[in-house]
Each structure stands twice: as structure tokens, then as C-alpha cells.
C-alpha positions in Angstrom: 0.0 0.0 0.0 1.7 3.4 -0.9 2.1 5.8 1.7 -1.0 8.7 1.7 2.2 11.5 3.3 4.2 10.8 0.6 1.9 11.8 -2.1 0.7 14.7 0.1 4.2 16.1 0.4 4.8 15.7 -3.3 1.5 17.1 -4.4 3.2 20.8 -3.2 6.4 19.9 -5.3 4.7 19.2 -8.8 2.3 22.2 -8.4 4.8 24.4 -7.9 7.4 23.0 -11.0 4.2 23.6 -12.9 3.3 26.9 -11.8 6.9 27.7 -12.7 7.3 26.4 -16.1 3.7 28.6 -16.8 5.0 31.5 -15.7 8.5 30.9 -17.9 7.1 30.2 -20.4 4.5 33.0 -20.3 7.3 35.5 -19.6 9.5 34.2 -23.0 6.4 34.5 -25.0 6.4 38.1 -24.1 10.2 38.7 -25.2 11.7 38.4 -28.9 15.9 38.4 -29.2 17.7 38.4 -32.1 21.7 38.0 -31.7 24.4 37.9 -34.3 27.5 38.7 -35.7 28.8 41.1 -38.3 31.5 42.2 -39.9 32.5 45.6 -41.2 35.1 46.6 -43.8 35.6 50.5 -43.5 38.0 53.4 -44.6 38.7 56.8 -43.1 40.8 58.0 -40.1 40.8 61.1 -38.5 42.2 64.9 -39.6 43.3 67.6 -37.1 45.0 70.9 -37.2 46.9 72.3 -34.3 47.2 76.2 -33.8 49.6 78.3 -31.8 47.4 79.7 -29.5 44.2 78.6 -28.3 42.2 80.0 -30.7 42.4 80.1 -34.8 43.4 83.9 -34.9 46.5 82.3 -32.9 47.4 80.6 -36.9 48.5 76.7 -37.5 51.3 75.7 -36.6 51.0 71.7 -38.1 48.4 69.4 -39.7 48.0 65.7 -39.6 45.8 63.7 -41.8 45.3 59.2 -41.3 43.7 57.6 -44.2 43.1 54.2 -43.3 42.0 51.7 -45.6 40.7 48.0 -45.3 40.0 47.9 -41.7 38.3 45.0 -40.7 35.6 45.0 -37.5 34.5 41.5 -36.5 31.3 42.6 -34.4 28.4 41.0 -32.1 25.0 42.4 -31.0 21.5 41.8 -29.8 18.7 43.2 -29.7 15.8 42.0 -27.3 11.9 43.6 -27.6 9.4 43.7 -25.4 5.7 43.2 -26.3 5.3 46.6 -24.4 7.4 48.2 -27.3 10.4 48.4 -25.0 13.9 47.0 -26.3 17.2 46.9 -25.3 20.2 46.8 -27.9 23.3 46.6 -28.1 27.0 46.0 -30.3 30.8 45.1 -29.1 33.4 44.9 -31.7 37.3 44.8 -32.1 39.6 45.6 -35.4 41.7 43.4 -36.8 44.8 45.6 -37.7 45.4 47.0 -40.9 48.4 48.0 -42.7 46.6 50.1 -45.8 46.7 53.4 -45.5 48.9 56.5 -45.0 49.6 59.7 -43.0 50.7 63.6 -43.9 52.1 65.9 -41.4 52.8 69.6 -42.6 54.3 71.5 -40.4 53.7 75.9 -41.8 55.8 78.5 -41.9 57.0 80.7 -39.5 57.3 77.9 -36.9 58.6 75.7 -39.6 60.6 77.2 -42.3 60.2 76.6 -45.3 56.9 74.2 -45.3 57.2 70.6 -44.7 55.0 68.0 -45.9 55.9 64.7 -45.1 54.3 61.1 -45.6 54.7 57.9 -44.1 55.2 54.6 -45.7 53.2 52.5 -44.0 50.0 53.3 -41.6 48.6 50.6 -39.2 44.9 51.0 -37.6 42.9 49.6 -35.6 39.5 50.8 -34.1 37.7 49.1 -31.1 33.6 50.4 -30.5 30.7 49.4 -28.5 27.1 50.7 -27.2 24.4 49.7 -25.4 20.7 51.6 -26.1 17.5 51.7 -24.9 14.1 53.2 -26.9 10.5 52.4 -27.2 9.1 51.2 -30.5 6.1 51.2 -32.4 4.9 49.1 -35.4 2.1 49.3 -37.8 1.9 47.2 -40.7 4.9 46.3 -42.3 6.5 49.5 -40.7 8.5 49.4 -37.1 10.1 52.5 -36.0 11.4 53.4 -32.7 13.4 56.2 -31.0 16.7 55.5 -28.3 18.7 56.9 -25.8 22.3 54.9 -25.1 25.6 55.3 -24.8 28.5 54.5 -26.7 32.5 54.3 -26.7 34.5 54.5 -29.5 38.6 53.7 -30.0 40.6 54.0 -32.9 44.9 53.8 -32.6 46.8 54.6 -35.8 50.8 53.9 -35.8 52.5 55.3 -38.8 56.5 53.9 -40.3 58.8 55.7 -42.4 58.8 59.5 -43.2 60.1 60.8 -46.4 59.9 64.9 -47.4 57.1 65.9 -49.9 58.2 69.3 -50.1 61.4 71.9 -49.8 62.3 71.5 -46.0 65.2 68.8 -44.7 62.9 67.1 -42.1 62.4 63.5 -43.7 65.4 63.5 -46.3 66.1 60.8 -48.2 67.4 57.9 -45.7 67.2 59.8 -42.9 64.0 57.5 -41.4 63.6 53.5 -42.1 60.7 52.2 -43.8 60.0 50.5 -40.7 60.9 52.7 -38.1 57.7 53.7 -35.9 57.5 57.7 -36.2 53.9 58.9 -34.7 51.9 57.0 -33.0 47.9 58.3 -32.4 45.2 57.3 -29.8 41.5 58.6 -29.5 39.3 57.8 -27.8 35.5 58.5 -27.9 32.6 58.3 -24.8 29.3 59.7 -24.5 25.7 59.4 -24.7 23.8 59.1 -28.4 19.9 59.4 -29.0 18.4 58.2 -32.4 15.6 56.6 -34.2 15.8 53.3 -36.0 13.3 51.8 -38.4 12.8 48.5 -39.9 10.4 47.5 -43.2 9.4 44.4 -44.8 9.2 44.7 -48.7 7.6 41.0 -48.1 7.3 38.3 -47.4 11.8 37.5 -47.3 13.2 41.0 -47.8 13.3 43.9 -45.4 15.5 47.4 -45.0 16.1 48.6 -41.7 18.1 51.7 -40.9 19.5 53.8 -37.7 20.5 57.5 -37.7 22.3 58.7 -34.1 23.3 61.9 -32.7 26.6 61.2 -30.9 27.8 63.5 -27.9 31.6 62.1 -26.8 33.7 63.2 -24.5 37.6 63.0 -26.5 40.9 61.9 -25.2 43.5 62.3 -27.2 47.4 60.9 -27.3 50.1 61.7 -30.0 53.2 60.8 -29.5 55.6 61.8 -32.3 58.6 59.3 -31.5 61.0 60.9 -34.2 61.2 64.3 -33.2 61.2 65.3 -29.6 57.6 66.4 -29.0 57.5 63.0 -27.2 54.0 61.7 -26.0 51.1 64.9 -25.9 47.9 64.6 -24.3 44.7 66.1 -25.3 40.9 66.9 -23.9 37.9 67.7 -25.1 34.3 67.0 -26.9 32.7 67.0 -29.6 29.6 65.8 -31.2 29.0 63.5 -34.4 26.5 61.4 -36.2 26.4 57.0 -36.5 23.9 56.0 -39.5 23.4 52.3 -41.1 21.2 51.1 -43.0 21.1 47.4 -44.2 19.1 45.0 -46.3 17.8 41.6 -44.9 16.9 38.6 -46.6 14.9 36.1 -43.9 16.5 32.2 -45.1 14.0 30.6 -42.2 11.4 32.2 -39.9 14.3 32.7 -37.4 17.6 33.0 -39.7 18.4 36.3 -41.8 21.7 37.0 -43.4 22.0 40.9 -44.7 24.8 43.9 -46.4 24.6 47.0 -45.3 26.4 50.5 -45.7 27.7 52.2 -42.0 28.9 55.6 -41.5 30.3 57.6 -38.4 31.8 60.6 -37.9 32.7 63.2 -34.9 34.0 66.7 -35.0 35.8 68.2 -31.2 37.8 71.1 -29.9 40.9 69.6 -28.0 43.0 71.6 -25.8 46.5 70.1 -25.5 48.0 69.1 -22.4 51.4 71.2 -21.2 54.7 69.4 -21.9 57.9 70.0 -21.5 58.6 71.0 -25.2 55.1 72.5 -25.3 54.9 74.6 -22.3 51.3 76.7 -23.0 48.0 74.3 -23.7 47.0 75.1 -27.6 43.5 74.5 -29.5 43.4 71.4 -32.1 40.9 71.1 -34.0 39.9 67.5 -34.8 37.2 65.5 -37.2 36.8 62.2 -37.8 35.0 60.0 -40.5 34.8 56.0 -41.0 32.7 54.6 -43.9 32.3 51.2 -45.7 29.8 48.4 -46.1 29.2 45.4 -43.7 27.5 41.8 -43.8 25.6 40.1 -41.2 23.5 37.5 -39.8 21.4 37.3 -37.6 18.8 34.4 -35.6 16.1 35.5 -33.3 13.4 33.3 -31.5 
């Protein structure tokens, strides 16, 4: 004969599993995530001119100019979507270095006399980016738009070889500087809030465009460190503000896997004061812009 106490006790047990897996179950049917991985293949790099003073009546003393090429940005991110119309999103991604690219440094006369113009032989980048976001959202039809507040950070590090002499002046002469030899090296470093709106469409039944527009408002840190000629490593501080717009084209393979290309481009403009040194005793006004463009592919699964 079984024993009545035992099936009492249990009775508590399964009502509770059950009540449990209900309420899981109820909660995921209220949640839709999508997760994936994309990759990014941009150009670009960052300009800047630095002035005697701290203003532009002060005159520039030099200009640099990084153009990158073929920088590759392995990425992940998510996206998760409430049946409220609340969703959380988010991106994390890391460069793989390239070595495409060059760098020109002028240095203007009367600090530098006559002109220089100088170029590098070989420029390696790398940029580093994340940001996490949170908006409400609305859809109608085949329409979904929403607006987002978030924050994001963004790195990029340039290190540029060689130096040979574009114009009159001796700095970079012929065999002076190694094809190899490390002469500037470039940190900066973007944080800040962003607000935006995205938007996704379905054209039908397997194709959709979706698109995101930001305005971005970082804080900018700033290192240059030029190892060649005795400036040594100069700090910088400021802020700026920029724009980060995508916009893609999906084509659904299953009800839960999509694979899609798209075309990404950001860009920041700041004020940077300079941070006092020993060969650069008084702080002076750089100012600095910033633009990286190119196409990406990704895929996606959500459930």
C-alpha cells in the first residue's frame, strides 16, 4: 500500500514545478531576441589641425591627416523587444589591424621654415567600438520605428612607419627614417551618450530594409606621441559631437535566420586643448574631425 504523506508532500512539489514552467514560459512568450554577428570593412581616419594659440586667430602651426584603408571590425549584438514596445540593444566589436593606409604631417611656416610636408610609408589601424541603447518602439503594418537613448564608446589607434619629405624643407630627407621605423603614434578615444531613431520595413514576405540614424555626444581623449622628433607623448581633452547612420538590407532564409549587407557611417568633430609638456609649455586649440565609412554583412537568428 503506498504511503498517503508521501503523495501529500509531493503534491506541493509538482504544483509548484508547474506553476513555474507557466510562468517561464508565459514571460518568453512576451520577449523576442535576435543575436548575431557582423563584420565591417571600413575606410577613413581622422584629420586635425593644431594652432599656436588657443584660438584660430593664434594661426596653425601643423596638420595631420590618417587615411586608413581595409579595416576589418568582426562585431556581435543583440537586440531583445518587449511586447510593451520596449527593447534593449546593443553592439561590441574589435579591429583586426590594418596596414593600408597612409599619414601627412605639414608643419607651416613661420614655426617651420620653409613648409614641410611629409608622408609615411606604411600606416597601421585599428579601431575598437561598443554601445548599449534603450528606446520604445512602435509598429504598424509592415513598418517598425522606434526612438533610443544609449551610450556609446569608441577607439581607434593609428601607428604610422617611415617618413620621407614631400616638399622643400630637410625634415624626412632621403634615408634619414627606415621604412620600418615607428615615427607617430595616435590614440583617440570617444565616450558619450547618443539618441536616435531606427526603423525596420518588410518589402515582403523575405526581404526587409532597416536603418538607424544617431546623434553622438563624446567626450575625446587624445594621445600623439611623435617618436621621431622630440615632441614625445602629448595629451589632449575635449568633446565634440557627431552622427552614426546604417542602413542594411535583410533577406529572412528561415522564420528565425536572416543573413544581410549594409552601408555604415560615423563621424565626430571636437575642440581639443593640449595638455602642457615640456617642449610645449602653453596648452593650444586642435581642432579635430573624424570619419569612417564602408559596407558590412551580417547574420542574424532570433526566437
Amino acid at each position: 500500500m503506498k504511503n498517503p504523506m508521501i503523495r501529500l508532500k509531493a503534491t506541493p512539489v509538482i504544483a509548484a514545478i508547474g506553476m513555474l514552467s507557466f510562468a517561464s514560459t508565459a514571460f518568453a512568450s512576451d520577449f523576442t531576441t535576435e543575436i548575431g554577428a557582423r563584420y565591417w570593412h571600413s575606410s577613413g581616419g581622422p584629420e586635425y589641425t593644431l594652432y599656436g594659440g588657443m584660438s584660430p586667430d593664434d594661426g596653425a602651426v601643423s596638420a595631420l591627416q590618417y587615411k586608413s584603408k581595409n579595416v576589418a571590425s568582426p562585431e556581435v549584438f543583440f537586440r531583445v523587444d518587449h511586447i510593451s514596445g520596449v527593447f534593449v540593444k546593443g553592439i561590441l566589436a574589435g579591429a583586426v589591424t590594418s596596414k593600408s593606409g597612409v599619414e601627412y604631417d605639414e608643419d607651416f611656416e613661420p614655426e617651420t621654415d620653409p613648409y614641410s610636408r611629409t608622408e609615411t610609408s606604411q600606416l597601421k589601424s585599428a579601431i575598437k567600438y561598443g554601445s548599449i541603447d534603450v528606446g520604445y518602439g512602435i509598429s504598424q503594418g509592415a513598418l517598425r520605428v522606434g526612438g533610443f537613448v544609449g551610450y556609446a564608446n569608441w577607439n581607434e589607434k593609428y601607428r604610422a612607419y617611415g617618413c620621407t619629405q614631400l616638399a622643400t624643407s630637410d625634415i624626412c630627407s632621403p634615408g634619414d627614417v627606415a621604412d620600418d621605423e615607428l615615427g607617430i603614434t595616435e590614440t583617440d578615444k570617444f565616450t558619450g551618450p547618443r539618441v536616435g531613431v531606427t526603423a525596420d520595413f518588410a518589402v515582403n514576405d523575405k526581404l526587409s530594409l532597416s536603418g538607424e540614424a544617431a546623434y553622438f555626444k563624446p567626450d575625446h581623449k587624445n594621445t600623439d606621441n611623435h617618436h621621431l622628433s622630440g615632441l614625445g607623448l602629448t595629451p589632449g581633452n575635449g568633446s565634440g559631437s557627431g552622427s552614426q547612420i546604417s542602413i542594411a538590407l535583410n533577406y529572412l532564409v528561415t522564420p528565425a535566420l536572416s543573413i544581410g549587407a549594409g552601408y555604415r557611417m560615423w563621424s565626430v568633430k571636437s575642440d581639443i586643448t593640449t595638455g602642457i609638456t615640456e617642449q610645449a609649455p602653453e596648452s593650444q586649440l586642435e581642432t579635430y574631425k573624424t570619419k569612417r565609412k564602408g559596407m558590412f554583412l551580417q547574420a542574424s537568428y532570433r526566437f
